[in-house]
N, C-alpha and C positions, 0 to 999 in steps of 0.2 A: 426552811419548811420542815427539816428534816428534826429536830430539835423539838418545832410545836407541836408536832403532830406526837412526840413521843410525851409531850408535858401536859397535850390531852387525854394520851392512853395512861398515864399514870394515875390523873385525875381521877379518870374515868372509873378505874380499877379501884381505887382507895373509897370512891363514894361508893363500889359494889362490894369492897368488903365489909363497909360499914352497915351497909342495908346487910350484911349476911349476918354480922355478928349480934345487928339488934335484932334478926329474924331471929335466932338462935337462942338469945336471951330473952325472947317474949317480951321485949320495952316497947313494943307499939303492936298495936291490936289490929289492926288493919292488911288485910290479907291480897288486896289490889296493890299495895302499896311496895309490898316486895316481890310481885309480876314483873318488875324489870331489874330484878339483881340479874337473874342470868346471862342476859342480854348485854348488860353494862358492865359486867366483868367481858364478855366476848368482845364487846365491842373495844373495849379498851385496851383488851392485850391485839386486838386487830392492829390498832393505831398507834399502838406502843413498836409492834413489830414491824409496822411499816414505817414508821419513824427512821428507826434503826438502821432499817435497807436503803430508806433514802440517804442518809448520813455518810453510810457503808460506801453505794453507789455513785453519786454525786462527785466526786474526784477521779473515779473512774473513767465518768463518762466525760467529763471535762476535758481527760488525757488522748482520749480515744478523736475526740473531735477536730485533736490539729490546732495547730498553734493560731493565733491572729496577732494581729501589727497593734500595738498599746495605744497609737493614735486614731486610725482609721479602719481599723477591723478587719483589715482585711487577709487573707488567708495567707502566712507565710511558711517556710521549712522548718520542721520541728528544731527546737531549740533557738529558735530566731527570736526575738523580741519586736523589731520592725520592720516593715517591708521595706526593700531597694529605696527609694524613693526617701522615708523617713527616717533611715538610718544615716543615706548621705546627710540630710539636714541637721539631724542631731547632733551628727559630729563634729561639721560646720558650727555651729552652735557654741559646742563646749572649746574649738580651736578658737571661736570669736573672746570668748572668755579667759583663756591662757592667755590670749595676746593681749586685752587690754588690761589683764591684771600685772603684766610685766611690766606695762609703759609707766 
């Protein structure tokens, strides 16, 4: 989310500096038509900068929220990968695998 919204505020921004630089140059005659440079340059460093915060944020709040189990989501001790439950079977699992790769 964090990525689009900053590759809309850049869009956003390049098409208001274009309306400024043909405003500047007198290449279009039309004076309704760059009514919305100001606007779409604001708007674009709006959505460029909120871009950014999400980008910023986004790991943050992932860290803050506490770990979950890889298989069934469910809330384990930070640094855990899976709950009680899931850890026994996975290991079960990879010991099933040692053993029949011996045989």
């Amino acid at each position: 989310m964090g990525s689009t919204l900053r590759l809309l505020g850049l869009i956003a921004m390049a098409a208001g500096a274009w309306l400024l630089i043909a405003e500047e140059a007198s290449l279009m005659q039309s004076d309704e038509f760059f009514q919305f440079t100001g606007p779409l340059l604001i708007g674009g460093a709006v959505a460029f900068v909120g871009g950014l915060l999400l980008t910023v944020l986004s790991p943050v709040a992932r860290t803050m929220s506490g770990s979950r189990c890889a298989r069934c989501s469910a809330a384990v001790p930070r640094g855990q990968t899976y709950c009680a439950d899931h850890l026994r079977a996975t290991v079960q699992e990879y010991q099933d695998r040692l053993h029949s790769q011996r045989r």
